[in-house]
Every structure is written in structure tokens, then in C-alpha cells.
Backbone as CSV, one residue per row, in Angstrom:
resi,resn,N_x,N_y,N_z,CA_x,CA_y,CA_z,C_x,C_y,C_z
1,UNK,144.341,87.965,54.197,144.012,89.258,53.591,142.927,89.952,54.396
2,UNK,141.916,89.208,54.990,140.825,89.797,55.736,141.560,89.923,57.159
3,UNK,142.234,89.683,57.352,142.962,89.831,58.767,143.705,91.031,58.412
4,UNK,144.247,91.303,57.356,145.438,92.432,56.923,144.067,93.564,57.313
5,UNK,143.456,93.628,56.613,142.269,94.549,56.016,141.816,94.955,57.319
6,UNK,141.180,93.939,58.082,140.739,94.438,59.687,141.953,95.033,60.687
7,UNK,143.269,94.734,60.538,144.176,95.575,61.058,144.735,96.674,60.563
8,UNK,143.991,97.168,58.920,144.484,98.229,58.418,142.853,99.475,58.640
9,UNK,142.006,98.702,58.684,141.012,99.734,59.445,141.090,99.909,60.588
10,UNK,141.310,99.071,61.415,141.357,99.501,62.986,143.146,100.318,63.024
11,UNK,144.017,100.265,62.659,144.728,101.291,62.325,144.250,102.859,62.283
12,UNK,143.643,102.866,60.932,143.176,104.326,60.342,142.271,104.632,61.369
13,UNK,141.439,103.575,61.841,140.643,104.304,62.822,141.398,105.314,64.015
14,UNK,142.170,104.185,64.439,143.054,105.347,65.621,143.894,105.955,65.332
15,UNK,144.620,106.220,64.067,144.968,107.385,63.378,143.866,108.661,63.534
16,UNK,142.538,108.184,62.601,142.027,109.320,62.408,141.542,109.501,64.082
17,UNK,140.925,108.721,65.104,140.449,109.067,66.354,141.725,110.311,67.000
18,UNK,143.195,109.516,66.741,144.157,111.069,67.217,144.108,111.941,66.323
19,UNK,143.873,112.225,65.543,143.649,113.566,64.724,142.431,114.237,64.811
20,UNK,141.256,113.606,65.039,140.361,114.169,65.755,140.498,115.301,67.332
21,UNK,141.277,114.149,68.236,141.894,114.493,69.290,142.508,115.564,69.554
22,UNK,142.974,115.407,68.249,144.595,116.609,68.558,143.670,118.033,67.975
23,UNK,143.144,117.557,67.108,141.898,119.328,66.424,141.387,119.151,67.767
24,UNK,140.365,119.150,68.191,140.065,118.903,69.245,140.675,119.828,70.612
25,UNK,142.088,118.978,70.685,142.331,119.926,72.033,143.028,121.367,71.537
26,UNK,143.397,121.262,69.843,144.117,122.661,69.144,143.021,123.818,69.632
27,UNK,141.190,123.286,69.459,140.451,123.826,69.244,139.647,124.532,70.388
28,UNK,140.172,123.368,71.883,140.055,123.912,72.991,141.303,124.937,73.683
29,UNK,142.427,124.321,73.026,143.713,125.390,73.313,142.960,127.284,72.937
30,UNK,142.741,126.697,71.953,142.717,128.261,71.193,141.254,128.761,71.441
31,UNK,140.381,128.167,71.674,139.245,128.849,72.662,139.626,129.711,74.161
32,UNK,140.638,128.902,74.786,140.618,129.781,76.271,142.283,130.321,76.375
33,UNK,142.585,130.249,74.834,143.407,131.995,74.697,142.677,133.152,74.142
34,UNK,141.794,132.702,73.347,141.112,133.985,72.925,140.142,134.548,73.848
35,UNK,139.768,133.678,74.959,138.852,133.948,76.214,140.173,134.910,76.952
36,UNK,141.107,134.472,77.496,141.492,134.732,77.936,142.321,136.512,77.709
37,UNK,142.386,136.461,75.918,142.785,137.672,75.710,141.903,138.795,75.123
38,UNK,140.770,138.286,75.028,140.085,139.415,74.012,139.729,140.584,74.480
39,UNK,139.844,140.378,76.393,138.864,141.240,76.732,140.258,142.381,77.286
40,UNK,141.457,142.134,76.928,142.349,142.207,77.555,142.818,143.966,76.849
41,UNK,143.524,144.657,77.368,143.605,146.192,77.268,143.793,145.945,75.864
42,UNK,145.050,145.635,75.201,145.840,145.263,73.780,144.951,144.506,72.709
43,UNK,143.662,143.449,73.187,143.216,143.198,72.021,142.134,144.491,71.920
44,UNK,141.568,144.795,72.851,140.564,146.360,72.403,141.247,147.582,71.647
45,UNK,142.512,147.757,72.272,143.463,148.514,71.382,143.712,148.199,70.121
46,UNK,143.748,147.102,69.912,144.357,146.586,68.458,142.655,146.539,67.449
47,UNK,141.480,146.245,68.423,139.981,146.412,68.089,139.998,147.881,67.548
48,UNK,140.052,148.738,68.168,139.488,150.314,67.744,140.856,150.715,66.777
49,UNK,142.109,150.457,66.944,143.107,150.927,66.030,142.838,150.604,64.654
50,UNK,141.774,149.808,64.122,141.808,148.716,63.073,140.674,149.311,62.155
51,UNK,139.854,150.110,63.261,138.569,150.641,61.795,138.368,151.960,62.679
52,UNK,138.360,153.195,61.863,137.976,154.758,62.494,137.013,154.559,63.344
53,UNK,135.879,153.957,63.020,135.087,154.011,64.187,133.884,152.600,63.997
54,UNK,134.032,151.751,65.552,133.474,150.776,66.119,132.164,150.344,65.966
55,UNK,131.534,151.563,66.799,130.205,151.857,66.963,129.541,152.889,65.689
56,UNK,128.266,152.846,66.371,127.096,153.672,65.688,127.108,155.045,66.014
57,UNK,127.604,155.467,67.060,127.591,156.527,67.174,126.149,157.169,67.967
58,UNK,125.360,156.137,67.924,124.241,156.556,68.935,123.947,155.906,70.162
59,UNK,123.541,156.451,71.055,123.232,156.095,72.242,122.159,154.539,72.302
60,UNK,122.482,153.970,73.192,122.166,152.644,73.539,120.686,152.445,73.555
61,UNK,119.664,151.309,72.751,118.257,152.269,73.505,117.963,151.535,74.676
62,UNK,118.042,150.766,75.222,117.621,150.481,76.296,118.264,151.840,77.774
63,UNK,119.299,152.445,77.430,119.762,153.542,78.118,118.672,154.469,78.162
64,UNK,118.004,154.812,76.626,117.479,156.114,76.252,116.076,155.720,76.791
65,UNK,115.686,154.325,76.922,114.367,154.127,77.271,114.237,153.841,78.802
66,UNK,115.220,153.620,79.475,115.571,153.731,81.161,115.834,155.113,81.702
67,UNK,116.494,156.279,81.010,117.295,157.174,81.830,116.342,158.328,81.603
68,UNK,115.811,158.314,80.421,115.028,159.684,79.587,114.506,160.000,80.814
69,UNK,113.375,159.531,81.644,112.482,160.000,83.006,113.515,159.992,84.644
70,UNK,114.695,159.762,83.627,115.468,160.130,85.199,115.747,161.130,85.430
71,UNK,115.479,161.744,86.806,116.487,163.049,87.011,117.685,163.170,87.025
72,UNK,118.414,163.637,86.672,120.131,163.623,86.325,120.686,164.591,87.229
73,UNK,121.701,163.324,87.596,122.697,163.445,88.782,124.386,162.943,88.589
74,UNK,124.657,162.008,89.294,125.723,161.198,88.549,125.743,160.332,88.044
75,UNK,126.597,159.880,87.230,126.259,159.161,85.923,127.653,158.584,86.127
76,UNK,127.827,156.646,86.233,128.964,156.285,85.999,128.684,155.075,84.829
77,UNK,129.328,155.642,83.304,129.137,154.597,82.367,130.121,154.015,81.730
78,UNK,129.654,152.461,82.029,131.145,151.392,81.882,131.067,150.750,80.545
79,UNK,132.385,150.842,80.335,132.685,150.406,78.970,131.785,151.555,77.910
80,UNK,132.656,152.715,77.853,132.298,153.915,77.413,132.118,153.778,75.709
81,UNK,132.907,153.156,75.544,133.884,153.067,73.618,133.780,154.292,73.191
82,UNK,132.937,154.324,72.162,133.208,155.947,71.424,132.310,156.887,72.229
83,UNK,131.754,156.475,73.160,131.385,157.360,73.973,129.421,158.355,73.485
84,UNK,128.943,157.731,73.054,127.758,157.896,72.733,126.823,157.699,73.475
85,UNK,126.534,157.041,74.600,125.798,157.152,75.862,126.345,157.878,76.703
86,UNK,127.929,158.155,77.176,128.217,159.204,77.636,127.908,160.884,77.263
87,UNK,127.589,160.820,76.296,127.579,162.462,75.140,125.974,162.624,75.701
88,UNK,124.970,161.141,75.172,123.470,161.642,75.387,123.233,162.003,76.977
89,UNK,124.054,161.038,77.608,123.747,161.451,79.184,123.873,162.873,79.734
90,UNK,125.178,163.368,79.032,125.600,164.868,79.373,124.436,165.780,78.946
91,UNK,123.927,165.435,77.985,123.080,166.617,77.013,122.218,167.095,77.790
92,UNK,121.626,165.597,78.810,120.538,166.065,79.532,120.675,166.398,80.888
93,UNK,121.851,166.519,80.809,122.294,167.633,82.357,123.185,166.696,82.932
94,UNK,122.779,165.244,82.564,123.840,164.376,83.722,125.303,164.679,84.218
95,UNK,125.829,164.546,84.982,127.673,164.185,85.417,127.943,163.388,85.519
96,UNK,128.889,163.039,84.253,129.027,161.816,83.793,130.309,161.208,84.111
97,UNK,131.103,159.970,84.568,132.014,159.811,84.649,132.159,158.191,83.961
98,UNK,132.999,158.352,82.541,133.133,157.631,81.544,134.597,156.892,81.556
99,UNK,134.165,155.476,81.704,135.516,154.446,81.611,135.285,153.453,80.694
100,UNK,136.830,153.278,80.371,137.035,152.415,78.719,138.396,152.039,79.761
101,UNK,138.770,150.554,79.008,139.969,149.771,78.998,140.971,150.656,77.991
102,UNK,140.618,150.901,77.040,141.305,151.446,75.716,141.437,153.208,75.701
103,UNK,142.394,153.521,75.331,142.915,155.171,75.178,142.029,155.268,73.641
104,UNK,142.392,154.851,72.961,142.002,154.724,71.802,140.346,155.343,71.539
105,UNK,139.497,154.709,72.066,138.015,154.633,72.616,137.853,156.031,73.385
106,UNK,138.597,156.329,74.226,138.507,158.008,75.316,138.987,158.417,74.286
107,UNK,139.941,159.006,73.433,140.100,159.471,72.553,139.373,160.329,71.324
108,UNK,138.769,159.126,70.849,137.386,159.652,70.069,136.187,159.780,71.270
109,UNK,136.181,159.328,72.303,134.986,159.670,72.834,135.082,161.338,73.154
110,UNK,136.331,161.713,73.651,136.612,163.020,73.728,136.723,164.173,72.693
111,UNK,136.689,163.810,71.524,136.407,164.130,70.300,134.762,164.661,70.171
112,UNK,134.259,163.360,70.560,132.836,163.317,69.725,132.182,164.210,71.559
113,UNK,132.522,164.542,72.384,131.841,165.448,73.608,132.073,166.786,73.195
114,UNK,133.292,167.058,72.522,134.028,168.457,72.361,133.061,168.924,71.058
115,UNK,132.881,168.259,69.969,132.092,168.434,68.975,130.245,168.840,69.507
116,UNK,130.354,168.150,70.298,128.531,168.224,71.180,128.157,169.550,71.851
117,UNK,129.438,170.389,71.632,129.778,171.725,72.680,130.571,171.281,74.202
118,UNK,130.872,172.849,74.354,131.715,172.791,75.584,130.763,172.395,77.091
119,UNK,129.590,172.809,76.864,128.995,172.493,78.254,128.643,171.078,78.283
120,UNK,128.617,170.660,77.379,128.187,168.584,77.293,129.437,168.053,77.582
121,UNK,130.556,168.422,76.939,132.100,168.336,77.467,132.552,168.459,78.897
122,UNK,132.221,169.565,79.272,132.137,169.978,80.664,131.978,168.975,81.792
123,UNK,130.958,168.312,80.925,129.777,167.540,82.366,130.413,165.980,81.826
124,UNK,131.576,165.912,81.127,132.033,164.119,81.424,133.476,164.310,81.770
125,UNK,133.890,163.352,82.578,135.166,162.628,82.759,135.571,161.494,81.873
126,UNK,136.476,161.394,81.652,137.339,160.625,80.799,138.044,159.676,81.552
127,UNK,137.989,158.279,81.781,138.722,157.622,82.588,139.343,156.435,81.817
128,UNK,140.796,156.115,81.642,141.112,154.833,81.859,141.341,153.778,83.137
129,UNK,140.121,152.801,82.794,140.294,151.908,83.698,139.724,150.731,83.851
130,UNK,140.327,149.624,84.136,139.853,148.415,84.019,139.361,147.786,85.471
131,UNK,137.600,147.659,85.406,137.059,148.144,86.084,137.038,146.437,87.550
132,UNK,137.350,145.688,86.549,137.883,143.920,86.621,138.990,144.055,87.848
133,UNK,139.765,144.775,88.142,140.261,144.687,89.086,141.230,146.845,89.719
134,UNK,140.121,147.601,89.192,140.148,148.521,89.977,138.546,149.043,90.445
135,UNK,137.998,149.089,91.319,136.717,149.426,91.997,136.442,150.996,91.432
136,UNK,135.027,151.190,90.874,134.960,152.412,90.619,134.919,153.162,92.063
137,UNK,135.205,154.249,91.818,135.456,155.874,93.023,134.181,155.682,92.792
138,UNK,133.211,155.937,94.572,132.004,156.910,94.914,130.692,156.328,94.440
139,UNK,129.708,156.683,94.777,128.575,156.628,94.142,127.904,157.110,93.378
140,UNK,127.062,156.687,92.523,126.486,157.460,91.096,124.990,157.244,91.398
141,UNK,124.378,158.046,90.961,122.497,157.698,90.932,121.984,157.184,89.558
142,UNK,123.161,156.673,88.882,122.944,155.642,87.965,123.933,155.202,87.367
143,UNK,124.689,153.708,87.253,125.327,153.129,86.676,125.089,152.053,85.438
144,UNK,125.227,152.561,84.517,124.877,151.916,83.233,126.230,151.353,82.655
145,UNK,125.808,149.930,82.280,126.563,148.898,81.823,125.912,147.922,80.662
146,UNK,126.686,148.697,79.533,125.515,147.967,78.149,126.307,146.735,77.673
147,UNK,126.157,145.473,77.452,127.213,144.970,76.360,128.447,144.386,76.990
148,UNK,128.515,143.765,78.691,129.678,143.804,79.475,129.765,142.156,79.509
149,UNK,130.264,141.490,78.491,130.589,140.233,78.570,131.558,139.386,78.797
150,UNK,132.039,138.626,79.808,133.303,138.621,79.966,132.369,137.170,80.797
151,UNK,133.748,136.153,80.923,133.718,134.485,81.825,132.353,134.782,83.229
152,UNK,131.774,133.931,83.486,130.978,133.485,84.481,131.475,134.621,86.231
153,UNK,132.801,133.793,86.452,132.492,134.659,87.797,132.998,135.998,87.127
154,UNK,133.836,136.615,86.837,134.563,137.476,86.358,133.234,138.625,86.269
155,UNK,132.294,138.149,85.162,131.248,139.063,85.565,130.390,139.279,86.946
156,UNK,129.994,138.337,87.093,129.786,138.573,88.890,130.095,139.604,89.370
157,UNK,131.703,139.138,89.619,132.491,140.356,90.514,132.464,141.636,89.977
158,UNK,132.553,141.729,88.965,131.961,143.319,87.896,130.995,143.811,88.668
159,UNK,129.920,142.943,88.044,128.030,143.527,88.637,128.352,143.693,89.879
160,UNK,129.196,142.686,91.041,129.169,143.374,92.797,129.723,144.412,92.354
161,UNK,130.842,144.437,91.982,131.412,145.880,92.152,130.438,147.068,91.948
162,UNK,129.873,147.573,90.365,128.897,148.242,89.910,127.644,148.341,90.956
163,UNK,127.252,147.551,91.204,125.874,147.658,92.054,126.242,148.094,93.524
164,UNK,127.512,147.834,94.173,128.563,148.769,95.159,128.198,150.393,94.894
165,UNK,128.381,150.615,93.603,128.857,151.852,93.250,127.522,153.056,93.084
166,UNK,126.294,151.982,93.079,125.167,152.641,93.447,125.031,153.248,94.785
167,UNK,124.014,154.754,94.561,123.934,155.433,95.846,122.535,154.858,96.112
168,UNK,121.940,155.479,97.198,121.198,155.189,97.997,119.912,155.570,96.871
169,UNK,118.664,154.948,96.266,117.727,155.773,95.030,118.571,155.826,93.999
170,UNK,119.770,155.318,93.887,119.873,155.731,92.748,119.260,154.055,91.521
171,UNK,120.381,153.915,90.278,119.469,153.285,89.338,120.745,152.198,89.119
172,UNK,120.136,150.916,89.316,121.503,150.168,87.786,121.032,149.534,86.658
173,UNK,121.658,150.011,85.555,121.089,149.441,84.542,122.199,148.417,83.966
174,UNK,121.923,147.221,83.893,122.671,146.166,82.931,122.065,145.553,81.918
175,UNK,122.317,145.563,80.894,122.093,145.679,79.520,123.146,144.252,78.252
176,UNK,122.644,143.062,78.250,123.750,142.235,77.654,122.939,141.486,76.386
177,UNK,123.673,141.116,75.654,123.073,140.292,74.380,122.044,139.310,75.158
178,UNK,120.765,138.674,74.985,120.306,137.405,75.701,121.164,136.389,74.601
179,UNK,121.427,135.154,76.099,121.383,133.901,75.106,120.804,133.630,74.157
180,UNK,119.666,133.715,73.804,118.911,133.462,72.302,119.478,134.141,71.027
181,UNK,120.013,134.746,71.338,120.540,135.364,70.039,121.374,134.645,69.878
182,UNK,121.987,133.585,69.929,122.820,132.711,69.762,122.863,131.606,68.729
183,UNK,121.462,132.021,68.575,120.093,131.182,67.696,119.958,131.709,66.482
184,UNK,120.200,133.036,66.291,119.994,134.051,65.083,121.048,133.882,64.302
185,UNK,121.159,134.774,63.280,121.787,135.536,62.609,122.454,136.792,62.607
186,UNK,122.282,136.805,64.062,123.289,138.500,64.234,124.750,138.324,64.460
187,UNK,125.348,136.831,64.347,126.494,136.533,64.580,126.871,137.026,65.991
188,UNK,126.334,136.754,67.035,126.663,136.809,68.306,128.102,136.179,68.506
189,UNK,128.697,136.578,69.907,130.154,135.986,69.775,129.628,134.640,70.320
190,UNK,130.504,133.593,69.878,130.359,132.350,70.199,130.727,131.762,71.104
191,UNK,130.716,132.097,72.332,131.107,132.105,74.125,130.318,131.804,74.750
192,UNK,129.388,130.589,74.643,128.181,131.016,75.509,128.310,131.386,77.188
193,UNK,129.303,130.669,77.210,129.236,130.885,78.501,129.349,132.811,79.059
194,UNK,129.567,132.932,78.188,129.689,134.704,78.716,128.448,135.191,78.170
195,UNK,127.390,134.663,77.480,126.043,135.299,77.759,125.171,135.283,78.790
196,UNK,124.230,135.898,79.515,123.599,135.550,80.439,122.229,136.117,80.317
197,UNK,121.309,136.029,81.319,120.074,136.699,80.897,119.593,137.704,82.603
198,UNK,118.847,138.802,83.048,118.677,139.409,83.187,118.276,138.925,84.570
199,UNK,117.912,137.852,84.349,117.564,136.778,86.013,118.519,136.574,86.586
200,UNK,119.271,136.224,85.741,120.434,135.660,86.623,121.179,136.534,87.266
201,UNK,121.301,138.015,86.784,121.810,138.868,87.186,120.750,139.750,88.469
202,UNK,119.956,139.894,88.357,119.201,139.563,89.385,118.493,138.957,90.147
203,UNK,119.367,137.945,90.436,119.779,136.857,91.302,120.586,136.878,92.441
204,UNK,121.735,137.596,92.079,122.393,138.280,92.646,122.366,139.820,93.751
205,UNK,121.507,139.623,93.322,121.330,141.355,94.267,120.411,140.480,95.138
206,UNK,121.087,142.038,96.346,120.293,141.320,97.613,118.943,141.916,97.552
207,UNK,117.797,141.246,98.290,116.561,141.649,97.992,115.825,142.765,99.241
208,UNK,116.964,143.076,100.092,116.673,143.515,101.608,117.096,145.041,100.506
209,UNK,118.065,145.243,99.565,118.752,146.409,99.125,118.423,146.507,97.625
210,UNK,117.841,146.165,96.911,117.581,146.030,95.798,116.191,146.293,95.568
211,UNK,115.217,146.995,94.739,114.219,147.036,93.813,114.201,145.965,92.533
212,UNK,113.764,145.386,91.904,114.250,144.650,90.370,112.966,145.358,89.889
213,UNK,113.180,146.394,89.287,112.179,147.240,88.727,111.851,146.469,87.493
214,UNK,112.755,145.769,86.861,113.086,144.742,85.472,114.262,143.813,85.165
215,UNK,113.731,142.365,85.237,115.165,141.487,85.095,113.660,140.804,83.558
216,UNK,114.239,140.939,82.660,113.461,140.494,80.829,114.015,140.046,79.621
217,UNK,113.802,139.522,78.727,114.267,139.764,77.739,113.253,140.862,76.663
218,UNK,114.301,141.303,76.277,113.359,142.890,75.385,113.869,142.276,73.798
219,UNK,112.816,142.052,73.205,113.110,142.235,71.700,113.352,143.276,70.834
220,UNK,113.747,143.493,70.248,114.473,144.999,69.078,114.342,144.480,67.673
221,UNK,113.940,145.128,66.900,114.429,144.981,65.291,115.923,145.112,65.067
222,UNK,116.324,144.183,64.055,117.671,144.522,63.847,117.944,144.308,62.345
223,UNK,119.168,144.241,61.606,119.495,144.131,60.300,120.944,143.248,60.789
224,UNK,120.389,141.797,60.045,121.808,141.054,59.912,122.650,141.757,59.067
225,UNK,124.148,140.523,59.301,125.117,141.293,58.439,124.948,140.865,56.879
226,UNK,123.874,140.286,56.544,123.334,139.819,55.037,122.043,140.876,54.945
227,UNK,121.792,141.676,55.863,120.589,142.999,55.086,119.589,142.315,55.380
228,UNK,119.175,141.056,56.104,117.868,140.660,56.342,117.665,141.056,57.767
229,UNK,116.319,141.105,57.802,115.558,142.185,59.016,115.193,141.114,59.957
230,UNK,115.720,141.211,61.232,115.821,139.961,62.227,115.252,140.192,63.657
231,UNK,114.560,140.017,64.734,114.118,139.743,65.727,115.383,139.758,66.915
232,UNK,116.128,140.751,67.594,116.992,140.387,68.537,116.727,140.478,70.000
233,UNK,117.089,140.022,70.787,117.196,140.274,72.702,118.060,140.736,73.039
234,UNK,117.686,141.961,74.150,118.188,142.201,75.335,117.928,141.859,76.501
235,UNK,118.837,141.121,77.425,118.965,140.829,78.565,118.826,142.290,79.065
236,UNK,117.919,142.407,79.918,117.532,144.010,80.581,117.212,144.155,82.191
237,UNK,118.662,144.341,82.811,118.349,144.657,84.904,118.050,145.749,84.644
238,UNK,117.346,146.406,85.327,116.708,148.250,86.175,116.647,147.151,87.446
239,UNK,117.372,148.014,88.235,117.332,147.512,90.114,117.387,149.413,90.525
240,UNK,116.487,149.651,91.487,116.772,151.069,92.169,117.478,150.046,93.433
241,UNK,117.907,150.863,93.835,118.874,150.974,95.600,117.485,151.485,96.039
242,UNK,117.772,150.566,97.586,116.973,151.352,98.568,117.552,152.525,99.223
């Protein structure tokens, strides 16, 4: 009977050890499809089709607290969505040229410029384009990129591209959740690997062509999604071009 008993636990054990296993690799399966699709044209489409509107509707502040003392020139801002850093950029004279993965996103962003008046309208472009494997056109005297999270190299090649797309004086601003918020309550997405912090990204730039006017983490007040008042980070690059 004690022999039955020790071959009916060591049984269940490797029963339950493959069922562990099998959640397990279900759980790694379905991690690097949703990596693989979220960032993808159709899940952002199916993102903005799903609620009237995404965002806040206001401009980014780390934008408003980088650009306000800039002189305004061209303006290339990635990952536009409803287009609210594109609208504030225009107001203040910038020429703006605004790209989204999603129609959906240009859509209302083109909405909410036309509503701002015709001369704030005037001064943006509307672009679809996925910036991951088409190179932005030309140089800008500031490229702002708030919120651009996507796999390890994948971003890399983004930031080369973007920091490419800087002119000579002009500005880049990159702007991402810090890892620590990972720690909170703001329900950060659960990827770490697609968070990064502001070093690491200027790390990357060369130092013969680069300023790092600011690679930090910036704290902000925020409101979880339970109404309690929380402590958050921004990962914050300012690099001028030489």
C-alpha cells in the first residue's frame, strides 16, 4: 500500500509538473503573439475603432516643457494618435509633419486641427506610416517621440532612424514610460522588455554628433485607475544635433 501510495504521488506529481508545463509554454505562446501583434497596423485599428477617443486630448508635458522655448521650424511627430501634440505644435507656428500607423487616429487628428482653425490646420501634414520599416522624408529641427514602445532592437532601429531625421541644431525628444512604473499602480503594459530608460537611449547616440542636453527619469503626479493619486516616471532624451 505504501509502495501504491509513493507511485500514485510521484504520478500526480508529473501529471501536475506537465500541466504546469503546458500553461507555461500556452503562456509563453501567447506572450510573443501579442508582442508580436499589438503594435501591428490592425491591432491599433481595432484600438481606436473601439472607444471615440484614446487619449486626453492634451498635449504631452514633457513636449510642452521641451518645445515651449523652441523656435519653430519643422516639426516631425511620431506616433501622432489623436493628434494633440501635433495641434499644440502648430499653434505656435511650428510645420508639422504628423505620422500614425492607424487612419483611424489621422482621422480624428484631422478633425481636432480643422476645429483649432484653418491656419493651425494649414501648418500639419497628415501621414500614414509605419515608421519601423519606412524612413521618415528630410530633416526636422525637432523630432518628438512620446510613448514609442515596441521589442529591444526594433526600437533601436526606430531611435537610428529618428535621430537620422534630425537637422543640423535641431532637437530630439524621446519620451517613454520608465521601468519603475512597473512597480506602481498605473498598470503599465507588462513587457518589460519594451521599457527602457533615457540612458540607454542615450547610449546610443554618437557623442562626436550628439548634445544629451537630458537622458533622466522625471516624476509627474498621476491618478490610478482606482482614483488614488500616484508618483509616475518619464524616461526623458533632449539630444541637440551638432
Amino acid at each position: 500500500m505504501v509502495t501504491a501510495a509513493g507511485a500514485g504521488l510521484t504520478a500526480g506529481a508529473a501529471i501536475n509538473a506537465d500541466l504546469v508545463a503546458e500553461e507555461t509554454d500556452d503562456a509563453v505562446a501567447g506572450y510573443r503573439r501579442d508582442l508580436s501583434t499589438m503594435f501591428e497596423r490592425a491591432a491599433w485599428e481595432e484600438r481606436y475603432q473601439a472607444r471615440p477617443a484614446v487619449w486626453s486630448g492634451r498635449p504631452n508635458p514633457q513636449l510642452v516643457a521641451e518645445a515651449t522655448a523652441l523656435a519653430p521650424g519643422r516639426a516631425l511627430e511620431v506616433g501622432c494618435g489623436e493628434g494633440a501634440d501635433a495641434v499644440w505644435l502648430a499653434q505656435r507656428g511650428w510645420q508639422v509633419t504628423a505620422v500614425d500607423i492607424a487612419d483611424t487616429a489621422l482621422r480624428r487628428a484631422a478633425a481636432h486641427a480643422e476645429a483649432a482653425g484653418e491656419p493651425v490646420a494649414a501648418r500639419i501634414t497628415w501621414t500614414q506610416a509605419d515608421l519601423r520599416e519606412q524612413p521618415p522624408a528630410g530633416r526636422y529641427d525637432l523630432v518628438s517621440a512620446q510613448y514609442m514602445h515596441l521589442p529591444g532592437d526594433a526600437r533601436r532601429q526606430l531611435f537610428a532612424r529618428l535621430a537620422a531625421a534630425v537637422a543640423r541644431g535641431g532637437t530630439l525628444l524621446i519620451v517613454g514610460h520608465h521601468p519603475s512604473d512597473l512597480r506602481t499602480t498605473a498598470h503599465r503594459m507588462h513587457f518589460p522588455d519594451m521599457m527602457y530608460t533615457a540612458e540607454e537611449v542615450a547610449a546610443d547616440l554618437d557623442p562626436d554628433v550628439w548634445q544629451v542636453c537630458a537622458a533622466e527619469a522625471r516624476p509627474r503626479a498621476a491618478v490610478d485607475h482606482d482614483g488614488r493619486d500616484i508618483t509616475i516616471h518619464d524616461a526623458v532624451l533632449v539630444a541637440r544635433r551638432s
